[in-house]
MDAnalysis code that builds the backbone (N, CA, C; Angstrom):
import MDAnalysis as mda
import numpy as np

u = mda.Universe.empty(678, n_residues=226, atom_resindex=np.repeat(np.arange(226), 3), trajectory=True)
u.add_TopologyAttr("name", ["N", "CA", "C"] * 226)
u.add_TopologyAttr("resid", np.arange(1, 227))
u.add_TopologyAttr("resname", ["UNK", "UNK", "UNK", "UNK", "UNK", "UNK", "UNK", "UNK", "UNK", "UNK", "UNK", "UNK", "UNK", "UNK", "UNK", "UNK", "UNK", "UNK", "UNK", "UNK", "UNK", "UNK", "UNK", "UNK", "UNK", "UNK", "UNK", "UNK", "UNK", "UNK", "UNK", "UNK", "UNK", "UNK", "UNK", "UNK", "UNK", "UNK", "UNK", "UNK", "UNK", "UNK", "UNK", "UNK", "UNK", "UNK", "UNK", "UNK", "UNK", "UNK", "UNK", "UNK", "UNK", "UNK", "UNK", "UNK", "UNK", "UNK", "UNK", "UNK", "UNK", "UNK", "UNK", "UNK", "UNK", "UNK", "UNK", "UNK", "UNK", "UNK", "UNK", "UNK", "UNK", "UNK", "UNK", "UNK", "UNK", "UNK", "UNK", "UNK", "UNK", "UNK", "UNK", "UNK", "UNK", "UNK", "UNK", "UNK", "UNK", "UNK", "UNK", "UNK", "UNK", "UNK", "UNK", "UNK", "UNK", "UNK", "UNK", "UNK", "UNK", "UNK", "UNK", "UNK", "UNK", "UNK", "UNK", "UNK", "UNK", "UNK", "UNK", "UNK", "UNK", "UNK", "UNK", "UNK", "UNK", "UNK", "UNK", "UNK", "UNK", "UNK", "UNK", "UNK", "UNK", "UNK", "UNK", "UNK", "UNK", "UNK", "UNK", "UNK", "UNK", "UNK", "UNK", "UNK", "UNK", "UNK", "UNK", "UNK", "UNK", "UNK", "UNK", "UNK", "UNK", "UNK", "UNK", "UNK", "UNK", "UNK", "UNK", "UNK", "UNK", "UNK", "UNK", "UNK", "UNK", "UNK", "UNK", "UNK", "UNK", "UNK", "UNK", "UNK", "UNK", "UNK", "UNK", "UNK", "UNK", "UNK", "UNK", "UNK", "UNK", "UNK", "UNK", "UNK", "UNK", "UNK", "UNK", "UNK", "UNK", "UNK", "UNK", "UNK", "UNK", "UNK", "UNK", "UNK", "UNK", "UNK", "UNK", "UNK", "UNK", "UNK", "UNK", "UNK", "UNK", "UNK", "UNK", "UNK", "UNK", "UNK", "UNK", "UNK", "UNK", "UNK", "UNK", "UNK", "UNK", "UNK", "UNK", "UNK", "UNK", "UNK", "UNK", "UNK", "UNK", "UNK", "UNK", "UNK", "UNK", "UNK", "UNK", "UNK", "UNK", "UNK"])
u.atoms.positions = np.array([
    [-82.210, -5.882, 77.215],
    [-82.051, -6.256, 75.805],
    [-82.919, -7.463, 75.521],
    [-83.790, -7.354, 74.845],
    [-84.523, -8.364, 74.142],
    [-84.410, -9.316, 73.080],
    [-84.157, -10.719, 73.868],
    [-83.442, -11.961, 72.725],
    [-83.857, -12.028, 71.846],
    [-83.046, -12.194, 70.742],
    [-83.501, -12.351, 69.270],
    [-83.989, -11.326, 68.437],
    [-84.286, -10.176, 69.229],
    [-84.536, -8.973, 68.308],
    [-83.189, -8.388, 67.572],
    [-83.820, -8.368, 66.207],
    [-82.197, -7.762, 65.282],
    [-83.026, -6.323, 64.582],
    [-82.078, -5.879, 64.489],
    [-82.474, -4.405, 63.816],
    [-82.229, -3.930, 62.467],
    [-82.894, -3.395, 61.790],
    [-82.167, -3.756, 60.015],
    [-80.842, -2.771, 59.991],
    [-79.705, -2.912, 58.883],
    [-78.639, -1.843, 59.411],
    [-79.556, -1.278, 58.203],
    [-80.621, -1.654, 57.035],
    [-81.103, 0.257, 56.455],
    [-81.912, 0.841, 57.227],
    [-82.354, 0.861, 58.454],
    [-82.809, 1.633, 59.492],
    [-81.659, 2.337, 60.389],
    [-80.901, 1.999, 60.313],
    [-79.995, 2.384, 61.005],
    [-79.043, 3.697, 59.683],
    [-78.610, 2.942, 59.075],
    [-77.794, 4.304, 58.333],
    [-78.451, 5.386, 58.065],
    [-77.985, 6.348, 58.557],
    [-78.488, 7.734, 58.072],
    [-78.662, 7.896, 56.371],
    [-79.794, 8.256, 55.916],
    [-79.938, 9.179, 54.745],
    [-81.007, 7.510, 54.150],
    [-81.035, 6.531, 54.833],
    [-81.171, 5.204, 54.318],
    [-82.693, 4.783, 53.743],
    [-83.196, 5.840, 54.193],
    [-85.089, 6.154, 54.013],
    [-84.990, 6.781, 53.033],
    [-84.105, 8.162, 53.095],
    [-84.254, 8.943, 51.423],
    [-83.517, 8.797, 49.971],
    [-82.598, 7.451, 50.787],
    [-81.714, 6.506, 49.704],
    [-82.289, 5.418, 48.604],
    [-83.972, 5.128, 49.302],
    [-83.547, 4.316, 48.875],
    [-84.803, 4.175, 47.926],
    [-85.788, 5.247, 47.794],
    [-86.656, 5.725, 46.695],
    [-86.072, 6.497, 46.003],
    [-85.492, 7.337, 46.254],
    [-84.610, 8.098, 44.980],
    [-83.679, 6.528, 44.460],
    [-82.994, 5.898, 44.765],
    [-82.711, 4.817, 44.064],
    [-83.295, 3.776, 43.287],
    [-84.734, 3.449, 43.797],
    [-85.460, 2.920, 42.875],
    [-86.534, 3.828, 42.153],
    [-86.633, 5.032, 41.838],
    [-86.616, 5.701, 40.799],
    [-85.669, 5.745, 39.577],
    [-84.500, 5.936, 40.406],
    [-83.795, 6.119, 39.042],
    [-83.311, 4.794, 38.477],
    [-83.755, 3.351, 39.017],
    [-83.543, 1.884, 38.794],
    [-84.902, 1.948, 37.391],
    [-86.135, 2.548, 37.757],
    [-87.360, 2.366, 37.223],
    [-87.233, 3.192, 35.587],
    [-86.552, 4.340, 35.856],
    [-86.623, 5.375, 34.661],
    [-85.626, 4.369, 33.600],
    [-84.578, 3.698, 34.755],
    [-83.384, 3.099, 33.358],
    [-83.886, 2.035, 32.644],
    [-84.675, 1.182, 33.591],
    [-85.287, -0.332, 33.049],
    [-86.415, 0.224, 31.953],
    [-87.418, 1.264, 32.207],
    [-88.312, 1.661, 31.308],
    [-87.505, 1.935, 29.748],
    [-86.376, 2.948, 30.100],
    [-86.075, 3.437, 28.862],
    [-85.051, 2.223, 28.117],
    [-84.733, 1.243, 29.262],
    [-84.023, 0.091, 28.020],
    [-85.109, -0.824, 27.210],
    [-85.927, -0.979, 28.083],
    [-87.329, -1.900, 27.455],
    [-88.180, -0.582, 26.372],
    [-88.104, 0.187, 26.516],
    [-88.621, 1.101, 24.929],
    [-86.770, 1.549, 24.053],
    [-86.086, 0.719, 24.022],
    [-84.815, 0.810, 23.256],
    [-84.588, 2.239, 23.342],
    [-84.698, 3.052, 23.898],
    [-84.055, 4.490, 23.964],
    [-82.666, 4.645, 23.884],
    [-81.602, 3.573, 24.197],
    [-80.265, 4.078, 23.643],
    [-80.278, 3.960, 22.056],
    [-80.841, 3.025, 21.496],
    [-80.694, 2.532, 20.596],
    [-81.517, 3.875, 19.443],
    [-82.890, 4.620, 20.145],
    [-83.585, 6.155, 19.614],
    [-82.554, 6.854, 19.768],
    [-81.427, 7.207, 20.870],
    [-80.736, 8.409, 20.671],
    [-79.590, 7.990, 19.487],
    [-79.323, 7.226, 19.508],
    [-78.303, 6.444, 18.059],
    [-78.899, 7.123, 17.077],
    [-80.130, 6.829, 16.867],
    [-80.557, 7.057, 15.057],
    [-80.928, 8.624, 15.839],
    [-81.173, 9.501, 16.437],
    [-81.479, 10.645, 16.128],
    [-80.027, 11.332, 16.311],
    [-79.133, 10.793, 16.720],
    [-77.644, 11.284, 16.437],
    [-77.372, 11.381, 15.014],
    [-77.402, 10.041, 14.433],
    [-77.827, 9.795, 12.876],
    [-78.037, 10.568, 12.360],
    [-79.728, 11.160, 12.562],
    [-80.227, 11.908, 11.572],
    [-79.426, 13.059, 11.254],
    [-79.419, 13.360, 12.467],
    [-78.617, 14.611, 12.616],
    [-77.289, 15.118, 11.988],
    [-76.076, 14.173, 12.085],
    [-75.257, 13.950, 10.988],
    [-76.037, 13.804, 9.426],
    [-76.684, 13.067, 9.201],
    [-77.113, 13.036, 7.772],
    [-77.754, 14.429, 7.655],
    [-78.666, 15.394, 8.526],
    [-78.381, 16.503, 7.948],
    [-77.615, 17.592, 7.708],
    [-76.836, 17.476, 8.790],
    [-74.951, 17.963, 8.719],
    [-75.183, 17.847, 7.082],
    [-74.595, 16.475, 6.666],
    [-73.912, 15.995, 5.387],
    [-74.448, 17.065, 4.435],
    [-75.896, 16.414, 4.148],
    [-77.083, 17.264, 3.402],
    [-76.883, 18.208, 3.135],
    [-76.803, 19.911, 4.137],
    [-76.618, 20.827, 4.080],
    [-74.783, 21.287, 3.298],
    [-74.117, 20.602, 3.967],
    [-72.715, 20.780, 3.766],
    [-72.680, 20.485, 2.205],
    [-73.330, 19.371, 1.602],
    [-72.966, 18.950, 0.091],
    [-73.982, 19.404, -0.126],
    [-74.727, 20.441, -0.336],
    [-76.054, 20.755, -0.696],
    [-76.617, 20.110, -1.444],
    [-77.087, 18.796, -0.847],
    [-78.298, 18.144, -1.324],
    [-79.577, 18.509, -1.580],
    [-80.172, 18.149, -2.887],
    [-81.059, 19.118, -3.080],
    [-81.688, 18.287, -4.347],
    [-83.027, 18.649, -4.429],
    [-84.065, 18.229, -5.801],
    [-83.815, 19.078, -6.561],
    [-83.950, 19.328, -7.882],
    [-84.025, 20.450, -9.102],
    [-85.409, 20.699, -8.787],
    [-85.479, 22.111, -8.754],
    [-86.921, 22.762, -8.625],
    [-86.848, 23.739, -7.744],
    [-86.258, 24.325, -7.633],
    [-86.210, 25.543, -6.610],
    [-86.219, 25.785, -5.343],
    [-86.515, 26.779, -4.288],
    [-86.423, 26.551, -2.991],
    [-87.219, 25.434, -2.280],
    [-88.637, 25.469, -2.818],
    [-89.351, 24.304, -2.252],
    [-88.569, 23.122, -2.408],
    [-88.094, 22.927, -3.343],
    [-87.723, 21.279, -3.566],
    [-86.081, 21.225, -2.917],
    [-85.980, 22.116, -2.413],
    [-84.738, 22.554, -1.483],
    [-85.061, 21.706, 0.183],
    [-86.289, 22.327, 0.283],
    [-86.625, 22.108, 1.668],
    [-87.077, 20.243, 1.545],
    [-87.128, 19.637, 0.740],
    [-87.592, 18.183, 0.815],
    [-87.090, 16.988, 1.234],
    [-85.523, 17.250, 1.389],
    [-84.324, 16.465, 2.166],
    [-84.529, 16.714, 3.091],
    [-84.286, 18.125, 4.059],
    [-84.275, 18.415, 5.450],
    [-85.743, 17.857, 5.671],
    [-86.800, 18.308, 5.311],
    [-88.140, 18.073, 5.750],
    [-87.962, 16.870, 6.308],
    [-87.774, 15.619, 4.939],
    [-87.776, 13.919, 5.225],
    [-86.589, 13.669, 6.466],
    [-85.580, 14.186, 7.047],
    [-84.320, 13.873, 7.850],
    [-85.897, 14.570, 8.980],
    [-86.374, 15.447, 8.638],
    [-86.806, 15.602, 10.222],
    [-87.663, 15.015, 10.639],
    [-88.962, 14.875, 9.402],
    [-89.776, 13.451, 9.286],
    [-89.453, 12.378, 9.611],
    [-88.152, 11.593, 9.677],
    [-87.546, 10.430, 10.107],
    [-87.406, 10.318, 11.411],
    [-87.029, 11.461, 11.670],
    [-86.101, 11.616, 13.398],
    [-87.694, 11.955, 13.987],
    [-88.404, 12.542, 13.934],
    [-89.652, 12.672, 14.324],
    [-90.643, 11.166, 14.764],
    [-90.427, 10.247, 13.474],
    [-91.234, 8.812, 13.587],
    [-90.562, 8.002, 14.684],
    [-88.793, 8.408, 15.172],
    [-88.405, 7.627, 16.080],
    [-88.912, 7.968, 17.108],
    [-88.831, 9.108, 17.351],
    [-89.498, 9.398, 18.801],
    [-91.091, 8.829, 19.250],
    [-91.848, 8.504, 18.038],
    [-92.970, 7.810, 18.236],
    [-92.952, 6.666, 18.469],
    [-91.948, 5.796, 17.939],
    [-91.788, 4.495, 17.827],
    [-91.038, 3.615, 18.857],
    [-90.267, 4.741, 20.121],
    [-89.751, 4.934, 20.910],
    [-90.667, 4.454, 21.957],
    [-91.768, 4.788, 21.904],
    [-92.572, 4.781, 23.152],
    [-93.365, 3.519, 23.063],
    [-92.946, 2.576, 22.137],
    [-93.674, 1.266, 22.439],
    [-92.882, 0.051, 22.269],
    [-92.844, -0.551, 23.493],
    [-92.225, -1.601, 23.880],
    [-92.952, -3.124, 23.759],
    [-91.852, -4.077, 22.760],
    [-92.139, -4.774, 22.532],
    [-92.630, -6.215, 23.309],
    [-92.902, -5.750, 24.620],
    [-93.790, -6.772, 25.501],
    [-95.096, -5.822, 26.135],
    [-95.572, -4.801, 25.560],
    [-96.803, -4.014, 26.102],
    [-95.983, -3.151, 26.949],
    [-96.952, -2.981, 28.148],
    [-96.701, -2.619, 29.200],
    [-96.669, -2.912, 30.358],
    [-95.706, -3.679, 30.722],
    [-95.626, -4.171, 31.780],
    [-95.700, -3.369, 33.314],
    [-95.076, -1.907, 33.087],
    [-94.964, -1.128, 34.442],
    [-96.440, -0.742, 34.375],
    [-97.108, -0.985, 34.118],
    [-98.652, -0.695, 34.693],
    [-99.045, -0.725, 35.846],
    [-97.904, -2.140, 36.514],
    [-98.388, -2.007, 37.958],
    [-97.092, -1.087, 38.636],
    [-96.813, 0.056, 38.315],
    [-96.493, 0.553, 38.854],
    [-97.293, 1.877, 39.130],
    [-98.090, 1.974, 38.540],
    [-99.822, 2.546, 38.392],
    [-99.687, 4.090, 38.250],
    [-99.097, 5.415, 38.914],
    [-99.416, 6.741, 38.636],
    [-98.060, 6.941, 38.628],
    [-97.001, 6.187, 38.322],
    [-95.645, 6.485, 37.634],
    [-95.813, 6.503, 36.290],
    [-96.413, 5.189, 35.505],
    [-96.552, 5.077, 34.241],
    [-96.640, 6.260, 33.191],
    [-97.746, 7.343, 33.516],
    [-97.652, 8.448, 32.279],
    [-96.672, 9.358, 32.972],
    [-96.120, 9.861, 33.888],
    [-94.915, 10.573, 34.234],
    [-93.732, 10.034, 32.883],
    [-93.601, 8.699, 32.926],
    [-92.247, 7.907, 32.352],
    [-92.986, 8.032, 30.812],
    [-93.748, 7.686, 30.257],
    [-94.021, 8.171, 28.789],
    [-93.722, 9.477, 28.558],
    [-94.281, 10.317, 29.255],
    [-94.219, 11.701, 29.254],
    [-92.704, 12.094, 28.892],
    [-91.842, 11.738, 30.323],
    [-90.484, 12.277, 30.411],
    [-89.510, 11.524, 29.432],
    [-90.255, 10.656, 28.689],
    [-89.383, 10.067, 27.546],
    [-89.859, 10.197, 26.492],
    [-90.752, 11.369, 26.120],
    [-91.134, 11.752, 24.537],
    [-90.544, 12.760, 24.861],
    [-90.705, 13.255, 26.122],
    [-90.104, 15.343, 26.268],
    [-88.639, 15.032, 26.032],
    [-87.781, 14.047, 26.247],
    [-86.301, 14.031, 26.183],
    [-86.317, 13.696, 25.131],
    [-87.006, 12.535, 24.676],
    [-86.323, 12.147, 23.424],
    [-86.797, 13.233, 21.638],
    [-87.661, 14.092, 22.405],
    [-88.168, 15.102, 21.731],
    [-86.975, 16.308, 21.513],
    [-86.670, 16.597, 22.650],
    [-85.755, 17.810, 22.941],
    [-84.042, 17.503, 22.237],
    [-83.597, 16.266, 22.621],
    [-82.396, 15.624, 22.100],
    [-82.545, 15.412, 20.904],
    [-83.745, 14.962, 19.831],
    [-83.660, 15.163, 18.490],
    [-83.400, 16.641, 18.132],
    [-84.421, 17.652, 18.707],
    [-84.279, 18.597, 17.775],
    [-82.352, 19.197, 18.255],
    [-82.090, 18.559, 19.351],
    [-80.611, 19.250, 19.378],
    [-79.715, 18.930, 18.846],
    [-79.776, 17.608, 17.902],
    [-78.873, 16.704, 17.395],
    [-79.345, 17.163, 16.118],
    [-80.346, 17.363, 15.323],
    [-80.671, 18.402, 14.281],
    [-80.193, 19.743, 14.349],
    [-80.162, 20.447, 15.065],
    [-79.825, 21.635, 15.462],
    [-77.926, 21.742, 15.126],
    [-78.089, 20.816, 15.696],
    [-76.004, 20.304, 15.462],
    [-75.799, 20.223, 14.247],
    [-76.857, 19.372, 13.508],
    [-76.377, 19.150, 12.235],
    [-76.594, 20.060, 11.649],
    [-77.440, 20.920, 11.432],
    [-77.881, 22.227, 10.516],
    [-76.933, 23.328, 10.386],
    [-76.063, 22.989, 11.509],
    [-74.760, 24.393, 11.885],
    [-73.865, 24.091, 10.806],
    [-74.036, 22.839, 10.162],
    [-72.371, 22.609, 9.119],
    [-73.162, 23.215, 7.764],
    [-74.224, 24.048, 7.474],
    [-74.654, 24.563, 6.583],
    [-75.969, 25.522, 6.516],
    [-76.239, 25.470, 5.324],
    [-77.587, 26.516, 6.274],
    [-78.737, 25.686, 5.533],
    [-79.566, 25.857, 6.939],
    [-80.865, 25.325, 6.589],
    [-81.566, 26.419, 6.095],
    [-82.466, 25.776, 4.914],
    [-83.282, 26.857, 3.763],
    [-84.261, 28.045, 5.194],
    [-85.410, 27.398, 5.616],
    [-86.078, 28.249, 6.741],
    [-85.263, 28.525, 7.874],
    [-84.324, 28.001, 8.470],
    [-83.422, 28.084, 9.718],
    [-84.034, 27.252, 10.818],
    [-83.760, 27.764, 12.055],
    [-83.759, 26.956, 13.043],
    [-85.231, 27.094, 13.948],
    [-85.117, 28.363, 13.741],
    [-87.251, 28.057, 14.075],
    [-87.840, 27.409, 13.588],
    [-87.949, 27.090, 12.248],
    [-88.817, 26.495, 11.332],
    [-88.308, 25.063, 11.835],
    [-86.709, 24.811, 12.014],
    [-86.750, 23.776, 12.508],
    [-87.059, 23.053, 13.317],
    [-87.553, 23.669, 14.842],
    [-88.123, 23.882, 15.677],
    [-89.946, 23.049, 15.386],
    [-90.426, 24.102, 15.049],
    [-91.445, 23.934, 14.990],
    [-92.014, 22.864, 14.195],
    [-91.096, 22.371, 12.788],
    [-91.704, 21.491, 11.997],
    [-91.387, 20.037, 12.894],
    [-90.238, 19.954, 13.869],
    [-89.830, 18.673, 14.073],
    [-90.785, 18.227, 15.966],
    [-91.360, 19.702, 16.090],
    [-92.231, 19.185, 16.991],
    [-92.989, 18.628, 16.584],
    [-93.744, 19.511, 15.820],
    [-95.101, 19.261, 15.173],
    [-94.982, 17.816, 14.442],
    [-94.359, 17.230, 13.688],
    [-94.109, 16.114, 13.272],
    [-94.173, 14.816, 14.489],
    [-93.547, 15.122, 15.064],
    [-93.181, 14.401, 16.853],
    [-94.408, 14.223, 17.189],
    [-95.058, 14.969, 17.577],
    [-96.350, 14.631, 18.157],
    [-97.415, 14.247, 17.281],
    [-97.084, 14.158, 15.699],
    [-98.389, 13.543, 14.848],
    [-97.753, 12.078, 15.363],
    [-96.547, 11.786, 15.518],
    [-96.311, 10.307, 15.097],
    [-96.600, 9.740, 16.759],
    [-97.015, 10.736, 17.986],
    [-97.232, 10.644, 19.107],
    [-98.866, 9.850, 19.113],
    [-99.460, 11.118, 18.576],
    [-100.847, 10.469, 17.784],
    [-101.009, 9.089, 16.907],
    [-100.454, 8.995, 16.480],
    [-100.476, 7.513, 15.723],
    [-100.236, 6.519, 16.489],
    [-99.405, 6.690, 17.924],
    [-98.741, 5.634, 17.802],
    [-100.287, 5.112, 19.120],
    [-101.022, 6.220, 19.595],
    [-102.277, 5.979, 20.459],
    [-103.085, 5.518, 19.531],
    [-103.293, 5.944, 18.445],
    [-103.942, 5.566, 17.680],
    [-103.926, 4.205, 16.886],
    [-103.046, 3.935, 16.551],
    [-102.553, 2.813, 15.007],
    [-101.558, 1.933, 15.856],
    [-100.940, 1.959, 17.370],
    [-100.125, 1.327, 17.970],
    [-98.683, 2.002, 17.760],
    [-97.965, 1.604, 18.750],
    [-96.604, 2.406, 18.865],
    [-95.809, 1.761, 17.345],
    [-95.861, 0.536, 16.995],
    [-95.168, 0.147, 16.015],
    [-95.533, 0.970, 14.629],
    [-96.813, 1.426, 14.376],
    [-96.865, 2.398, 14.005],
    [-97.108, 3.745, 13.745],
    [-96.062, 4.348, 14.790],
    [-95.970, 5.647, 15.067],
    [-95.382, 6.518, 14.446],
    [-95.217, 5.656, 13.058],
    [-94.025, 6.648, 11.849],
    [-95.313, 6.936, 11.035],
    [-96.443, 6.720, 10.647],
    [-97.917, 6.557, 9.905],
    [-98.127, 8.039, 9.487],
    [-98.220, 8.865, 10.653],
    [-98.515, 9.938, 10.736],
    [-97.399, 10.997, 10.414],
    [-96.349, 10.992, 10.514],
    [-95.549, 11.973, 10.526],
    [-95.254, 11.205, 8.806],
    [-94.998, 10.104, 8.382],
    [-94.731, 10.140, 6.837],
    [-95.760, 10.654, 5.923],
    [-97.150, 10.022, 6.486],
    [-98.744, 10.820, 5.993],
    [-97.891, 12.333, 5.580],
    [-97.916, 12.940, 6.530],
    [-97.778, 14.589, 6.704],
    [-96.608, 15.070, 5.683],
    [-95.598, 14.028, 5.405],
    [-94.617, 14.528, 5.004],
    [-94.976, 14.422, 3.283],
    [-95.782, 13.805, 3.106],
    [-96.829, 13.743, 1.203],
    [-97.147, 15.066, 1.455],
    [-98.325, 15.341, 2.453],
    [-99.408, 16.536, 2.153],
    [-98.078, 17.943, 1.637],
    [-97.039, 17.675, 2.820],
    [-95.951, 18.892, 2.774],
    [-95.799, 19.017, 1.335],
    [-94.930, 17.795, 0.893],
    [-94.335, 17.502, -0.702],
    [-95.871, 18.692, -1.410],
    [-96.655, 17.910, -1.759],
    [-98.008, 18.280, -2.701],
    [-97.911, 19.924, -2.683],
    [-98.103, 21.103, -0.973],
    [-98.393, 21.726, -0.544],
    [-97.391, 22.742, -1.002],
    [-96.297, 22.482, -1.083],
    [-94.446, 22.780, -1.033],
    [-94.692, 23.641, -3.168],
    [-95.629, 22.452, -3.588],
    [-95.940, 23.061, -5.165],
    [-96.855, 24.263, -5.606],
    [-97.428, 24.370, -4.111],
    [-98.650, 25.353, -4.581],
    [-98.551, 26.211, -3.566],
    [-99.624, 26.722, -3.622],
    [-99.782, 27.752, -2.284],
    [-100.550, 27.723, -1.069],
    [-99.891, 26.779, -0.151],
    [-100.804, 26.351, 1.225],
    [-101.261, 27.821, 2.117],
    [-102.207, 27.694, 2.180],
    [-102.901, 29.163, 2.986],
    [-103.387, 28.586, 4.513],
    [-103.764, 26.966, 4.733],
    [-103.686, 26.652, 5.826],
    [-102.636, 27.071, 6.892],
    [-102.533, 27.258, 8.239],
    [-101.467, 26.740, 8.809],
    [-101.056, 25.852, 9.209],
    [-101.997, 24.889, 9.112],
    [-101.955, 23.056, 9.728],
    [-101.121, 22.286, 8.762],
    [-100.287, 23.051, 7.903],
    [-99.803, 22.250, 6.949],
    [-98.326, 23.776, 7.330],
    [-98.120, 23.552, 8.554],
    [-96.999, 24.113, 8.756],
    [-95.646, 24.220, 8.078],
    [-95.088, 23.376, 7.861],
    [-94.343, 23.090, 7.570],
    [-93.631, 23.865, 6.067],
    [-95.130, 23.641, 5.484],
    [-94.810, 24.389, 3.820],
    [-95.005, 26.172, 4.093],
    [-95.591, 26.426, 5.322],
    [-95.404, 27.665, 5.967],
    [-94.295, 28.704, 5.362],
    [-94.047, 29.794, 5.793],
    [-92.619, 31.105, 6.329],
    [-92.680, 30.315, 7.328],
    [-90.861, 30.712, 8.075],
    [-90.457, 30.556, 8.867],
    [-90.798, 31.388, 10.113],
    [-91.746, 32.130, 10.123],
    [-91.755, 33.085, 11.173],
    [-93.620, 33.460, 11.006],
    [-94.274, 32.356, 10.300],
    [-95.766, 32.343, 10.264],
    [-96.105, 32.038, 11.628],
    [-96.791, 32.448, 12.342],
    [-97.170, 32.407, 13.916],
    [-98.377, 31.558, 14.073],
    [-99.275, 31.493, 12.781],
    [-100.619, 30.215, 12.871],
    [-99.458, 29.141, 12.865],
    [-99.258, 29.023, 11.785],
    [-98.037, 27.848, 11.273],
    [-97.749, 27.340, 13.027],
    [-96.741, 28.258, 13.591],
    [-96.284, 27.670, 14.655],
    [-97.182, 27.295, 15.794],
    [-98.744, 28.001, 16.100],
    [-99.087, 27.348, 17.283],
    [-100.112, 26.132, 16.404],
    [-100.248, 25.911, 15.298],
    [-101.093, 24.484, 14.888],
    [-99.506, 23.589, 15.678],
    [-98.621, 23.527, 14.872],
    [-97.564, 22.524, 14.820],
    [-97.435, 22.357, 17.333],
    [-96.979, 23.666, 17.932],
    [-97.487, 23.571, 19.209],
    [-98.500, 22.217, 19.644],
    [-99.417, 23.070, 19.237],
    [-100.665, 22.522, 19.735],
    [-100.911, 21.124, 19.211],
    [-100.258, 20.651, 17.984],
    [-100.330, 18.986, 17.930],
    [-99.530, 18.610, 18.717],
    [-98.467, 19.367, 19.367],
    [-96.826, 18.355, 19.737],
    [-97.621, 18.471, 21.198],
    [-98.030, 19.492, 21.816],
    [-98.805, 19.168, 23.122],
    [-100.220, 17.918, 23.477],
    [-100.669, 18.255, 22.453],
    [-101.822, 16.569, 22.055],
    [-101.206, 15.362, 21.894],
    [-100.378, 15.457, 21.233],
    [-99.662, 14.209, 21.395],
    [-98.556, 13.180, 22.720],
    [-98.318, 15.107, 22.872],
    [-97.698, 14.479, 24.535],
    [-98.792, 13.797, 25.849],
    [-99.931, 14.744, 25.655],
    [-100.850, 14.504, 27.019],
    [-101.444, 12.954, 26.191],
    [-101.566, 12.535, 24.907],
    [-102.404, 11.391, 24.497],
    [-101.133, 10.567, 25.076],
    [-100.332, 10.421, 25.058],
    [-98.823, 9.391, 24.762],
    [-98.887, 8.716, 26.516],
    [-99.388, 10.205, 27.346],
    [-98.878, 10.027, 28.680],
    [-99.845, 9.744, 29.620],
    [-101.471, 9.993, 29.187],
    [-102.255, 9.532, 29.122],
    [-103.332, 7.935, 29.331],
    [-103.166, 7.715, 27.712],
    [-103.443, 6.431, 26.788],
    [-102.463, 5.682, 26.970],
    [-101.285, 6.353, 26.412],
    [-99.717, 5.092, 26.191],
    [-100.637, 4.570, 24.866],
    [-99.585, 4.012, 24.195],
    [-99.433, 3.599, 22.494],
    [-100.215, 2.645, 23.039],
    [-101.218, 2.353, 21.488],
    [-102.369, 1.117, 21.678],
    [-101.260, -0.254, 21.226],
    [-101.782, -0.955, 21.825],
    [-101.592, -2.438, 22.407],
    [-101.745, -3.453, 21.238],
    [-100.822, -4.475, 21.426],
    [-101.392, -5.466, 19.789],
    [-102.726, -6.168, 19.835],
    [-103.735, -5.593, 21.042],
    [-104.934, -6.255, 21.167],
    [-106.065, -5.396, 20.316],
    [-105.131, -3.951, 19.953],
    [-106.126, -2.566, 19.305],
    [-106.836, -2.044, 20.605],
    [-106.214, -2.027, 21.770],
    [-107.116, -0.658, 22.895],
    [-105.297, -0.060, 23.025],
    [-106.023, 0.960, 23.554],
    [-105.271, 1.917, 24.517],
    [-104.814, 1.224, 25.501],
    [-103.399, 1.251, 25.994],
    [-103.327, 0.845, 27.624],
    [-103.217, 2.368, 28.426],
    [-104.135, 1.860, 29.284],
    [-104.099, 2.848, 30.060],
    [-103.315, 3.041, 31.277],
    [-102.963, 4.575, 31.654],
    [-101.695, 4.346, 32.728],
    [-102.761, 3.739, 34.017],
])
């Protein structure tokens, strides 16, 4: 036996090697998502969600016909959409940078959740009445919204990552009066228009790979990069 040699007991406990990175993973995912306020995003997209409960249930509504039907739900999804952008930027930068090829994993897996949990907390709310297009349309408009304000927030900074999805929610209004033949203006779409749905796709996927990527620009005006 050799004096003075001590042995660590986490070498010694079994499982104590595969304990203890799965533990500081899931230490890393919680500290990330309290420093981008994510309890505080699933609050207001619980919110929204009730307020479109309400909406539907008291049929809230503009005078003007079906279009001006769809202009409450639109703005409740427009709202819940800008959080999820606004979500992803934390008010000291980015500090886990040096945690270096974790960084866009954790943007990533916190626009895809906090993406997926809006539209389900919308989804909840829409059941206490009926939504004018239904639940595809809901689908698709509250991705597609999600990832413009994903775009903004690389673009214009995470603080403003609502820019883009309120932008979009005018063109809708304007579009909602006439007859949009685009599909990039989804939203004022049918519910079952198939351009409609892969434009709205294909922004909510651009916005994810820019978000996870780039990460929301910085109060210096660059990109931080993961």
């Amino acid at each position: 036996m050799t004096a003075g040699t001590r042995t660590s007991p986490a070498a010694t406990e079994p499982g104590a090697v595969a304990y203890r990175p799965v533990g500081a993973g899931v230490r890393l995912v919680r500290l990330y998502a309290v420093s981008r306020r994510v309890p505080v995003a699933l609050g207001l997209l619980a919110a929204f969600g009730a307020l479109l409960g309400t909406a539907l249930h008291y049929h809230w509504s503009i005078a003007g016909g079906l279009a001006a039907q769809l202009v409450i739900p639109l703005t409740i999804e427009t709202g819940a959409g800008a959080v999820v952008a606004v979500s992803l930027h934390g008010p000291f930068g980015e500090p886990e940078r040096a945690t270096g090829r974790w960084l866009p994993w954790l943007r990533l897996g916190t626009a895809l959740a906090l993406t997926g949990t809006g539209f389900g907390a919308l989804a909840v709310g829409a059941s206490a009445g009926v939504l004018p297009d239904g639940t595809l349309a809901l689908l698709r408009n509250f991705a597609g919204t999600a990832g413009l304000g994903l775009l903004s927030a690389v673009a214009l900074g995470g603080a403003f990552g609502w820019v883009g999805p309120m932008a979009y929610l005018l063109v809708t209004e304007v579009a909602l009066n006439g007859h949009p033949t685009t599909p990039w203006v989804w939203a004022a779409r049918p519910p079952h228009d198939h351009g409609a749905a892969l434009c709205a796709a294909l922004v909510f996927v651009a916005g994810c790979l820019a978000i996870a990527l780039l990460g929301p620009r910085d109060a210096g005006g660059n990109a931080a990069p993961g």
